[in-house]
C-alpha positions as CSV (number, residue, x, y, z in Angstrom):
1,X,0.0,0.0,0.0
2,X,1.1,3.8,-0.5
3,X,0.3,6.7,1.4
4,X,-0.7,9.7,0.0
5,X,1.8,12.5,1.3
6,X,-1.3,15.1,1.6
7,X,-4.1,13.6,3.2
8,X,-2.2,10.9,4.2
9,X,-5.1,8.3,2.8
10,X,-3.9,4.4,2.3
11,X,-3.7,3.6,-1.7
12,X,-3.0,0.6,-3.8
13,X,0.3,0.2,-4.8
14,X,-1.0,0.3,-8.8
15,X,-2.5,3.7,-8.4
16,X,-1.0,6.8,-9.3
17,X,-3.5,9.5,-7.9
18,X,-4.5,9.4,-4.6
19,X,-8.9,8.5,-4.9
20,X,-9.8,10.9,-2.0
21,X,-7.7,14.5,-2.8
22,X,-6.2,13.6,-6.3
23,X,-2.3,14.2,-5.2
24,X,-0.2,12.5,-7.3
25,X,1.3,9.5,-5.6
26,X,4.7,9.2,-4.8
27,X,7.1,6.2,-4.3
28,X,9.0,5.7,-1.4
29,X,12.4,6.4,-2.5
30,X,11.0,10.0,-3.9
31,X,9.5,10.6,-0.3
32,X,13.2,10.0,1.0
33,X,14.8,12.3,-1.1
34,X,12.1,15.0,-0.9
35,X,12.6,15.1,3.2
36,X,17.0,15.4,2.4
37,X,16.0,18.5,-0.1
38,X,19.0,21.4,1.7
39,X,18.1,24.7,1.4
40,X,21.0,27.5,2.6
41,X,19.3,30.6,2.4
42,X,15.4,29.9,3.1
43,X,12.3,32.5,2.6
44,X,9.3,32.3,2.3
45,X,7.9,32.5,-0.9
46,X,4.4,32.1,-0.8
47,X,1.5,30.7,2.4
48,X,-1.0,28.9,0.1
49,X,-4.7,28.4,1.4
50,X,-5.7,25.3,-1.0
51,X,-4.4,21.9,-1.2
52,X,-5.2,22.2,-5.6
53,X,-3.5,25.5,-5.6
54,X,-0.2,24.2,-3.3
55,X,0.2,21.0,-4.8
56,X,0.2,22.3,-8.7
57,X,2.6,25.1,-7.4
58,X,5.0,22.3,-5.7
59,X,5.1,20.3,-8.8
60,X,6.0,23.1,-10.6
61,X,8.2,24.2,-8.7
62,X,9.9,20.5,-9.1
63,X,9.9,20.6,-12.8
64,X,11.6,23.8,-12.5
65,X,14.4,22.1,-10.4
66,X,13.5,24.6,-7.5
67,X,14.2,22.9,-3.8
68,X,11.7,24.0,-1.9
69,X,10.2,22.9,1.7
70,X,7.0,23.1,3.6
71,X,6.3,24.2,7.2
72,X,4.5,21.3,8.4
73,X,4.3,22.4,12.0
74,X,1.5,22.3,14.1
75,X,0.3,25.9,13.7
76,X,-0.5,25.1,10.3
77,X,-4.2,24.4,9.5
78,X,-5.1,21.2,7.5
79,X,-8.9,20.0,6.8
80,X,-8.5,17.8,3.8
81,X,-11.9,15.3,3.9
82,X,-14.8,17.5,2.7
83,X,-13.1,20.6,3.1
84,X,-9.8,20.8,0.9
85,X,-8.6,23.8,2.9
86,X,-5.2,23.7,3.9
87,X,-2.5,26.7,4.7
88,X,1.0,25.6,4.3
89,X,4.1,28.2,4.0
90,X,6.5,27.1,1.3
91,X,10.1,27.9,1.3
92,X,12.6,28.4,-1.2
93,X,16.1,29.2,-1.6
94,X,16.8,33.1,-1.6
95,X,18.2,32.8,-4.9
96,X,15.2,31.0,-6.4
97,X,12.7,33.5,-4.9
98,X,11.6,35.4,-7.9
99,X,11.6,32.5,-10.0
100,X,8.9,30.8,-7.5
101,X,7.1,34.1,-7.3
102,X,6.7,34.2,-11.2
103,X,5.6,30.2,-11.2
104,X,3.1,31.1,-8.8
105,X,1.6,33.9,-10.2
106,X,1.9,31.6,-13.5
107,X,0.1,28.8,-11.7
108,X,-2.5,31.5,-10.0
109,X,-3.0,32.6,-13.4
110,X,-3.9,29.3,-15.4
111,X,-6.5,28.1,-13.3
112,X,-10.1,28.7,-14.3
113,X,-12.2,31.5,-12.6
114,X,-15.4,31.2,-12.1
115,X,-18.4,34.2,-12.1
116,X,-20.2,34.1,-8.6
117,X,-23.1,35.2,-10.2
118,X,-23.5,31.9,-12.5
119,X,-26.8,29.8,-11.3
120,X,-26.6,26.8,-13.9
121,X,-30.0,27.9,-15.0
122,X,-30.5,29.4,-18.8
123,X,-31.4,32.5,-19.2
């Protein structure tokens, strides 16, 4: 079985997406060398409030070949089953800072927005 690193839900070991948040699944031997990521100069580069929004910023940030690391302390708020809401600081090297900045605002800026004022009923 794997565990999915965000909402920590038990998978098979043929799945690649995690059924309950969607994460992408990771093996065990990307876990370990996520955790021994060094960074020399850390600052924050962005405190993201949704778990679609952080995890599409993390894996571009890892196609960019930008170490990053997240605060997972206790402070941090996490309501992944029915909820999705989840606040997690993520932290960079100083002298990939505006790089993640521009990847975020890139990744801010793909996703759809939606009109408040849409019903589903035809006009």
């Amino acid at each position: 079985m794997k565990e999915c690193h965000v909402c920590l839900a038990q998978c098979e070991d043929d799945v690649e997406l995690c059924p309950l948040c969607g994460a992408e699944l990771m093996e065990n031997s990307e876990k370990e060398e996520e955790k021994t990521i060094e960074i020399k100069n850390p600052v924050l580069a962005v405190s993201v409030e949704d778990i679609v929004t952080c995890e599409i910023f993390k894996d571009a940030l890892k196609d960019n070949g930008i170490p990053y690391f997240c605060d997972e302390s206790e402070s941090g708020m996490k309501l992944i089953f029915g909820g999705g809401l989840v606040a997690e600081d993520i932290y960079v090297d100083e002298s990939d800072l505006e790089r993640a900045k521009n990847i975020y605002e890139e990744v801010i800026n793909a996703q759809p927005q939606f009109d408040d004022s849409f019903d589903g009923g035809e006009d």
